[in-house]
C-alpha positions in Angstrom: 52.0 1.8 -101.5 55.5 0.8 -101.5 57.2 -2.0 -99.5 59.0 -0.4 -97.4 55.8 1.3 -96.2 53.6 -1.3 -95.9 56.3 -2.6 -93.6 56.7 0.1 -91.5 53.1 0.6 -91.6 52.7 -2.9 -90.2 55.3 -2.3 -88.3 53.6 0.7 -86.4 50.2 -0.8 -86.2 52.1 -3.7 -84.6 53.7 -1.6 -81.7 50.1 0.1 -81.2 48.3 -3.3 -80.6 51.7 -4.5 -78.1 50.9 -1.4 -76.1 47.8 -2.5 -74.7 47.9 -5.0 -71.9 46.2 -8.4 -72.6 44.0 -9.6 -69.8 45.1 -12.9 -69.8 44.3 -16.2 -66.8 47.9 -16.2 -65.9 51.5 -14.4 -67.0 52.7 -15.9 -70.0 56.0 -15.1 -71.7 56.1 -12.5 -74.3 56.5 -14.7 -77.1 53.0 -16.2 -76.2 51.8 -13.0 -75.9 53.0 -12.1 -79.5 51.1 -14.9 -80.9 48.0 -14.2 -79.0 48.2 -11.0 -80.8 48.4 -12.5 -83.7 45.7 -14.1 -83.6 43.4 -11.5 -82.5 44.9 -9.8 -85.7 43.3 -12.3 -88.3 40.0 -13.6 -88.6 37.7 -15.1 -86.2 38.8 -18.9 -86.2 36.3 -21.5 -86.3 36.5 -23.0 -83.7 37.8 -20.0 -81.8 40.9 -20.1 -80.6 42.4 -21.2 -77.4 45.6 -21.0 -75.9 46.4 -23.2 -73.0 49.4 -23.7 -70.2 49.9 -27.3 -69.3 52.4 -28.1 -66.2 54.3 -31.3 -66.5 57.0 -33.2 -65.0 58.1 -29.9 -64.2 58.3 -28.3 -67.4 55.6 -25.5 -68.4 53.9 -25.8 -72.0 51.8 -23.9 -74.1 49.0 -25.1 -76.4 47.0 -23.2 -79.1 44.8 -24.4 -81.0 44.6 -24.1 -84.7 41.9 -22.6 -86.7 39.7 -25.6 -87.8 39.7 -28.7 -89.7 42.8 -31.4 -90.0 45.3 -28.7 -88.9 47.6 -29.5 -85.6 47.6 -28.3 -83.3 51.1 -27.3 -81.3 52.5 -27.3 -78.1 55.4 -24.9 -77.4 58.0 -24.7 -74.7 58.5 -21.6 -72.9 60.9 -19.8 -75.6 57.7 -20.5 -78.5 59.7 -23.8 -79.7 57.4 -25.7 -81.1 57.5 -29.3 -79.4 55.0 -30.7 -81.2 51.5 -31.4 -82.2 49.6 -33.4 -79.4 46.5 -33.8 -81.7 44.6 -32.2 -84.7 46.3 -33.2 -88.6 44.2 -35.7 -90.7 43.9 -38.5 -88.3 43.2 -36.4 -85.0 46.0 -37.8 -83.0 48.9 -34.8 -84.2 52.2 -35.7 -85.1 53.0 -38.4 -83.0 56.5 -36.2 -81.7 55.4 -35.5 -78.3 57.0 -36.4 -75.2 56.2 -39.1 -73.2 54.6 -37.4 -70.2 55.0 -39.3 -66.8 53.0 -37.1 -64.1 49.6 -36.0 -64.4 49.3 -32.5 -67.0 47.4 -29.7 -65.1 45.5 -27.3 -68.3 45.0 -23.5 -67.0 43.2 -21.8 -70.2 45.6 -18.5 -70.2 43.1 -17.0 -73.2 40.1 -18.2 -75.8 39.4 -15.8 -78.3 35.9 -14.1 -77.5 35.2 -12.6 -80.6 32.3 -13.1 -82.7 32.4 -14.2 -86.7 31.3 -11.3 -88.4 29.8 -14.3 -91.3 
């Protein structure tokens, strides 16, 4: 198969997936959405994947977690920046680039991947 068609083939089987709605906790933006859908596109993570909103000092955040050992794990604002890595890497604590939060972080789990490893 050529390039160009693998592309466009991705490229179709892309739009089919973003057709169906996710049933997710809470409205996320789309770029969130996109990468829940990529996730649900690759292999069954161990551990599964989550993706988190955290609320602080008035700011909105989203987590998701990476797919297992010494790997961060990054927060993103609500345009899919990546802020940072809170925890996860070799030494568990993430990247150490995180803002300093000064009010309390409220976690609603927007989606965890149900799937099952097919291992």
């Amino acid at each position: 198969m050529t390039p160009f068609r693998m592309l466009a083939l991705s490229g179709f089987l892309l739009f089919l997936a973003s057709c169906d709605k996710l049933e997710l906790a809470v409205e996320v933006p789309s770029c969130i959405e996109a990468e829940i859908r990529k996730i649900q596109n690759e292999e069954v993570r161990n551990p599964a994947a989550q993706v988190w909103k955290w609320e602080v000092d008035g700011n909105v955040y989203y987590y998701i977690s990476s797919d297992c050992c010494d790997q961060y794990n990054y927060l993103y604002d609500e345009a899919c920046n990546v802020v940072c890595a809170p925890d996860g890497g070799f030494s568990g604590n993430g990247d150490g680039n995180c803002p300093t939060f000064s009010g309390e972080i409220k976690y609603t789990l927007v989606w965890a991947d149900e799937r099952k490893s097919k291992k």
